[in-house]
C-alpha positions in Angstrom: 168.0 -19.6 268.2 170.7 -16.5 267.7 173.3 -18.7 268.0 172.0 -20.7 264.9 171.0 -17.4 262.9 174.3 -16.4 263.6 176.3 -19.7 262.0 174.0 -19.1 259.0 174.7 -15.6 258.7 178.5 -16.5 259.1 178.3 -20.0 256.9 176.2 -18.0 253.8 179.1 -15.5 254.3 181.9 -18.1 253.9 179.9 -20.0 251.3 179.4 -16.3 249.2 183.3 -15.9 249.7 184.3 -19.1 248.4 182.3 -18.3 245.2 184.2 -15.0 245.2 187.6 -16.1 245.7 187.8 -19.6 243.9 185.2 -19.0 240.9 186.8 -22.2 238.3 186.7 -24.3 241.9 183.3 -23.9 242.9 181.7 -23.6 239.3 182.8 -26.9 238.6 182.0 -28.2 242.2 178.3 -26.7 242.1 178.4 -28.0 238.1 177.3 -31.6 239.1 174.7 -30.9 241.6 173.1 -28.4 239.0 173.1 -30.5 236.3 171.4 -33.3 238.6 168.5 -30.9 239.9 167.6 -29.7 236.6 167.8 -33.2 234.9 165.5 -34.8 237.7 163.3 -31.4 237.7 163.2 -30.9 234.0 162.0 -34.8 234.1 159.3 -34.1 236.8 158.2 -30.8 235.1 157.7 -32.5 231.6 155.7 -35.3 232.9 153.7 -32.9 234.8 153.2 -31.1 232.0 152.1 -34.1 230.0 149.5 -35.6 232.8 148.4 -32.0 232.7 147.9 -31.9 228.8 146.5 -35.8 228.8 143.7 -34.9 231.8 143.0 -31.3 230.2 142.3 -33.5 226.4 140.2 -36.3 228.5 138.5 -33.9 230.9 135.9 -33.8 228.8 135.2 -37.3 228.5 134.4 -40.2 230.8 136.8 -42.4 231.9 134.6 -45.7 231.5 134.1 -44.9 227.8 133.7 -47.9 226.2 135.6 -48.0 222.2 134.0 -51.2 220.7 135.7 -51.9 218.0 137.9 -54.9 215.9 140.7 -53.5 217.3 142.2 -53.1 220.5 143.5 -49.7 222.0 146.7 -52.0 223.9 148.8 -55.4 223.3 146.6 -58.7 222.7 147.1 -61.8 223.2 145.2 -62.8 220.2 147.1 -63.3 217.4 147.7 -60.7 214.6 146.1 -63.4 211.8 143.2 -63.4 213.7 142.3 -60.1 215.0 142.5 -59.5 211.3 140.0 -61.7 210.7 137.7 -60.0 213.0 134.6 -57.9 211.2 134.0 -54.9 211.8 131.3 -53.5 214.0 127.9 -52.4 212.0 125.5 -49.5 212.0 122.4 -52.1 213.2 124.8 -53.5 215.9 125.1 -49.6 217.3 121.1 -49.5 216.8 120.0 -53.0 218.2 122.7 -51.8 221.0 121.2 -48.5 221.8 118.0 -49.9 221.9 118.6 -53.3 224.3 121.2 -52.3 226.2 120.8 -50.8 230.3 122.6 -48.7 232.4 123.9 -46.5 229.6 124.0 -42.7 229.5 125.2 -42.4 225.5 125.6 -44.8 222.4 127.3 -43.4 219.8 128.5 -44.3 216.0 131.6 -43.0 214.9 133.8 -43.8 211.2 137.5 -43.2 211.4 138.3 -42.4 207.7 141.0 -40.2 205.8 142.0 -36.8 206.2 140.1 -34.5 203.2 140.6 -31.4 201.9 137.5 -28.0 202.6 137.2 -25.8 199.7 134.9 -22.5 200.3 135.0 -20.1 197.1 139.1 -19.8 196.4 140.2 -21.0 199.8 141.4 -24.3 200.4 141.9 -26.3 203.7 144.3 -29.4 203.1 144.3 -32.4 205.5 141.7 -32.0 207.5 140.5 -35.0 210.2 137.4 -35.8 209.2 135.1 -37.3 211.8 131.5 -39.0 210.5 129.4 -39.7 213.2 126.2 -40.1 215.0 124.3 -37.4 216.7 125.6 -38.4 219.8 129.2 -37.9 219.6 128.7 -34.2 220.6 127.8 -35.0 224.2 129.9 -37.7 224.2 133.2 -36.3 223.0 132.1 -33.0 225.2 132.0 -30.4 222.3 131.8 -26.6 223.0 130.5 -24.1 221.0 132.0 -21.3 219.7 129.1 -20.5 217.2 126.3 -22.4 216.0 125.4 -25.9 216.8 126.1 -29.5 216.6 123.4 -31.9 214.0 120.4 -33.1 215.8 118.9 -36.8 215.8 116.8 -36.0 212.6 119.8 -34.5 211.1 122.2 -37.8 211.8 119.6 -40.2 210.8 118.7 -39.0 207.3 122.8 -37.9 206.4 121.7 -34.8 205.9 124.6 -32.3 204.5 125.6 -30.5 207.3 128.9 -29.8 209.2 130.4 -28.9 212.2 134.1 -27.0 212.1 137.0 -27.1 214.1 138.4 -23.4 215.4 141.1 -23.6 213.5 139.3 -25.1 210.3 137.2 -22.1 210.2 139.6 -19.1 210.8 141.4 -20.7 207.2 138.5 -20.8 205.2 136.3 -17.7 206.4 138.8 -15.6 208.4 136.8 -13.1 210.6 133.5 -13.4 208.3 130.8 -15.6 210.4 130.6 -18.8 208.4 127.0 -20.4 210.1 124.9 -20.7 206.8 128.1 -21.0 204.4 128.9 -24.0 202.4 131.9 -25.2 201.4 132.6 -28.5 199.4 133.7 -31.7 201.0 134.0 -35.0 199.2 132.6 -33.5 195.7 129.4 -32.3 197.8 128.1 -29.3 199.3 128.0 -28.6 203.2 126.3 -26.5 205.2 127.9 -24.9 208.1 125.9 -25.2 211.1 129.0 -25.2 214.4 132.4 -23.8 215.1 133.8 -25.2 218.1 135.6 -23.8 220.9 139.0 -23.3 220.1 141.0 -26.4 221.6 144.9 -26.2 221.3 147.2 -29.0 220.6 146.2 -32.0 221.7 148.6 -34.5 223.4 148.5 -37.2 220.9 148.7 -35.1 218.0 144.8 -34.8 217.4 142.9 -31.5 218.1 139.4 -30.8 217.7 141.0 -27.5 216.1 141.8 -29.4 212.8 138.8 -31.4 212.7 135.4 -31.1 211.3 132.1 -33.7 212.6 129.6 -34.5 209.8 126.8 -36.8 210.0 128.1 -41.0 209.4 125.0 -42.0 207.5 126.2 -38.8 204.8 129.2 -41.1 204.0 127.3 -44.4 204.7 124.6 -43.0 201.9 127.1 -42.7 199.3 130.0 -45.1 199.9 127.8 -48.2 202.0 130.0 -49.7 204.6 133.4 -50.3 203.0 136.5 -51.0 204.2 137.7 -48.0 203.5 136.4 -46.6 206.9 136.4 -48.4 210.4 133.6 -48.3 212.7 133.1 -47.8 216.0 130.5 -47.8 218.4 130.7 -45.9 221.7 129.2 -46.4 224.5 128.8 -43.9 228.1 127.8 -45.5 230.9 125.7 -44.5 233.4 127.9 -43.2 236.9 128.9 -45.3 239.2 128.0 -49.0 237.9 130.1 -52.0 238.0 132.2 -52.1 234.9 132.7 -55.2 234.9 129.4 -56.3 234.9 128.2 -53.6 231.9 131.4 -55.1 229.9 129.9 -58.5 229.8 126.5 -57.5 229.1 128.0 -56.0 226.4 130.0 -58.5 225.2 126.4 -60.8 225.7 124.1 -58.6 223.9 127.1 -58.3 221.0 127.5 -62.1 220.7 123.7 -62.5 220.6 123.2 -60.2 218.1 126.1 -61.9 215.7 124.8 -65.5 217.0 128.1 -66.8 218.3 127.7 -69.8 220.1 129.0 -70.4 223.7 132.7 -71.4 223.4 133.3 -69.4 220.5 136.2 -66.7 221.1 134.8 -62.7 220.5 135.5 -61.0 217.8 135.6 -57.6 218.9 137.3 -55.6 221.7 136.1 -53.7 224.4 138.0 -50.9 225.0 137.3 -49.1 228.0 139.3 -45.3 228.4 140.2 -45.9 231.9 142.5 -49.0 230.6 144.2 -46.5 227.6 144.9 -43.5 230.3 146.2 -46.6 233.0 148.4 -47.4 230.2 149.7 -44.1 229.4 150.5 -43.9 233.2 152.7 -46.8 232.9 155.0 -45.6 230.2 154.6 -41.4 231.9 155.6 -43.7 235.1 158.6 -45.8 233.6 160.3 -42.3 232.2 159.9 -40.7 235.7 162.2 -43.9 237.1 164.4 -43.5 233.9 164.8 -39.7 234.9 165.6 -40.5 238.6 167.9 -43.2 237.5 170.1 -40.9 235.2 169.7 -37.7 237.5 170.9 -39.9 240.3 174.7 -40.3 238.9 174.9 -36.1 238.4 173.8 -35.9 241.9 176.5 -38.4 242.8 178.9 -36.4 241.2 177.8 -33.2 242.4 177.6 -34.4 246.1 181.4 -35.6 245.2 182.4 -32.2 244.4 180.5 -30.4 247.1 182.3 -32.8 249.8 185.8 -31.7 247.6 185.2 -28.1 248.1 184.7 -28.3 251.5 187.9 -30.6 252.7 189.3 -27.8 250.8 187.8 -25.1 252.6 188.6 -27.3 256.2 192.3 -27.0 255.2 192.6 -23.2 254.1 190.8 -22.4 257.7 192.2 -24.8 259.8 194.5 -21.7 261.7 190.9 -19.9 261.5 189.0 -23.1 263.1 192.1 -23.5 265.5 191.1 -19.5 266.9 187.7 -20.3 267.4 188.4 -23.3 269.7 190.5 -21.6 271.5 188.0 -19.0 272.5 185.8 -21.6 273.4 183.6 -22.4 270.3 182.4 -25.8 270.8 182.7 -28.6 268.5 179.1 -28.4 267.6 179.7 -24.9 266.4 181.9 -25.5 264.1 180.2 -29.2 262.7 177.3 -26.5 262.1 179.4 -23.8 260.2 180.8 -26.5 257.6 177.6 -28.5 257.4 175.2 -25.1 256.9 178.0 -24.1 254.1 178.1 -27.2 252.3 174.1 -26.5 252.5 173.9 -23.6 250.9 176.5 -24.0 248.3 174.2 -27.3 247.2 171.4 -25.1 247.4 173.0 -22.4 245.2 173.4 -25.0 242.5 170.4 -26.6 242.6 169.0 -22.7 241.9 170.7 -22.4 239.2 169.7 -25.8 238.2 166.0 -25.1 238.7 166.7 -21.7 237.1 167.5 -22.9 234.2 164.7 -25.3 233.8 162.1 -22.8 234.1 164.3 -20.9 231.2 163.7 -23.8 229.0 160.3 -24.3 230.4 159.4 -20.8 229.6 161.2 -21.1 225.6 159.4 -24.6 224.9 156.2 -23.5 225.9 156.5 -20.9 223.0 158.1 -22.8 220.7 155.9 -25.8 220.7 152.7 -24.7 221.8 152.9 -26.3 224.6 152.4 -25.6 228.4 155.8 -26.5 230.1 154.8 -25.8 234.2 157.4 -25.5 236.5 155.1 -26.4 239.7 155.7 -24.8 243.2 155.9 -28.5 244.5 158.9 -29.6 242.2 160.6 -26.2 242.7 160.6 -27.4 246.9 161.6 -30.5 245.4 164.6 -29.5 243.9 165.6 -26.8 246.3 165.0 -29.8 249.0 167.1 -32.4 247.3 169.9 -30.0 246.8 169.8 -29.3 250.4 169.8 -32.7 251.0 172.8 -33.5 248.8 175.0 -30.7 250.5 174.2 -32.5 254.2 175.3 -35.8 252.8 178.5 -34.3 251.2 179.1 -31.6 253.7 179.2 -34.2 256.9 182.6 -35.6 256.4 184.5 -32.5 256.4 182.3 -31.0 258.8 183.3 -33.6 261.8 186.9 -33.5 260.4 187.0 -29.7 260.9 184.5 -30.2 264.5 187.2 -32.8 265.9 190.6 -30.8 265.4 192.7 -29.8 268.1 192.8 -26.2 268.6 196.9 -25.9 269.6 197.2 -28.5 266.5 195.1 -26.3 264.2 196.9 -22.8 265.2 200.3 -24.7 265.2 199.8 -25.9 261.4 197.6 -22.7 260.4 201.2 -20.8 261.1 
């Protein structure tokens, strides 16, 4: 165990020396395996970051939530002519659904409509995501309260003027004043403030609760009817730990029944269950990891090129050095250990600085964007493992070279 502490002692010593006394060499030696750990780390960090940000947006909602709508969420294999032929769903089809179907938690109505602008005494709020729904989107979507509350049944029923406001919604309009009993104007109409949400923070797909503000569906549905102007949806919670597929086709059953399509007859709608959006996401978050690797993998290449340079290099300017050794009996494992453990930590000193740097950039995006870059402990071992791993490859080569010379050889051309 000495024996090995004391080749690392001497190879981090050799290795430290080399750095000191050929800087240009070794800079552009460590340069390819620095770029290739932080372009495979930086890669691994950011998509971290993103299933991070996707599972902290969807934490609050079931992944067997069920969007049924005329559209679908992914690619179709129904033609684009007719899927926009398809009707949209109805505000009886959400109650004769609440009402017949089993195993559910939640139905819910929701209208997806355009962005408005608030108005409270001088102040002005400009696009705004404005989300008209039914009493039941609260639980659903997993709302928390700041202040205040969310509309109750009686409330969503009779599209009674009330409204709920996003965090960020509410600091532009009433600043540090407590705006539960306020009104402000919306859609030529007066609200009444009766919830400020929790604040959120940027959500991943560009959405935030933050920006948005809930107000009962049937308010709109009272004064516009059901145009085309706003899409529909219906959503539906089921109950834990039911077979999915079965609950899809009783609601695709009860749906048909209820629109009186006959047996044959292709749906018109699309069930669009969360789990099957996230799985998608996966997919793309999985294909950019592969992309990442694939790219990273050539600067690795390169860098393990340069490592192995540096070190024939280093094999030649000690051969007389190596030669001395020998001679006083160091074996030829001794000295395959002395190159291989400083080809190590030279990889290992550039993959550092390559994982240095990412968590530089981490650290800058994170408060540029408003976004949580994380450089995780298991990516850092990562990177500090793959450099190692690269310097072993590279440092082999020389290593045997430099463990098989003769020792009268060595001394003779060291002279």
């Amino acid at each position: 165990m000495l024996l090995y502490l004391r080749l690392l002692n001497e190879s981090f010593r050799f290795a430290i020396n080399a750095l000191r006394n050929n800087k240009l060499r070794t800079l552009l030696s460590l340069l390819g395996v620095t770029i290739g750990i932080f372009s495979i780390i930086a890669v691994l960090a950011a998509v971290d970051s993103l299933d991070r940000k996707i599972a902290k947006d969807l934490s609050s909602l079931d992944k067997n939530t069920i969007y049924l709508m005329r559209f679908s969420f992914g690619p179709s294999e129904i033609p684009k002519w007719k899927r926009e032929q398809f009707p949209n769903v109805k505000y009886d089809e959400y109650i004769n659904l609440k009402r017949t179907l089993t195993n559910t938690d939640q139905v819910g109505f929701q209208l997806f409509v355009a962005n408005e602008t608030l108005k409270y005494d001088s102040k002005t709020v400009s696009d705004v995501n404005i989300v008209p729904s039914s009493y039941e989107m609260g639980d659903i979507d997993g709302l928390v309260f700041e202040k205040g509350r969310f509309y109750n049944e009686a409330e969503s029923n009779s599209g009674t003027a009330v409204i709920v406001l996003g965090y960020d919604i509410a600091d532009g309009l009433f600043g540090s004043s407590d705006p539960i009993g306020k009104n402000l104007r919306l859609y030529g109409q007066r609200f009444t403030v009766i919830g400020v949400m929790e604040k959120q923070g940027a959500g991943f797909f560009g959405d935030s609760n933050d920006t948005s503000v809930y107000l009962p569906a049937n308010f709109l549905r009272r004064m516009y009817g059901d145009n085309d102007a706003m899409t529909p949806v219906i959503v539906l919670k089921p109950e834990k730990g039911i077979d999915m597929d079965a609950y899809k086709a009783e609601v695709s059953y009860k749906l048909r029944s209820i629109r009186g399509m006959k047996a044959g007859e292709m749906d018109n709608f699309f069930i669009n269950v969360l789990s099957g959006f996230t799985d998608f996401i996966d997919g793309i978050i999985g294909q950019m990891n592969v992309v990442g690797w694939i790219i990273s993998g050539f600067s690795l290449l390169v860098g393990g090129f340069g490592i192995a340079n540096i070190m024939f290099v280093s094999v030649k300017e000690r051969t007389n050095l190596i030669g001395i050794q020998k001679s006083l009996g160091a074996k030829n494992k001794f000295i395959l250990f002395q190159f291989l453990f400083e080809a190590v930590i030279l990889s290992v000193i550039g993959g550092l600085i390559g994982l240095f740097l990412v968590w530089i950039i981490a650290l800058v995006l994170s408060k540029a964007l408003d976004f949580e870059f994380v450089l995780g402990m298991g990516n850092v071992l990562l990177g500090t493992g793959l450099a190692a791993l690269i310097g072993l490859i590279s440092g082999i080569l020389p290593a045997i070279s430099a463990a098989n010379l003769d020792p009268v050889e060595a001394i003779r051309t060291g002279m």
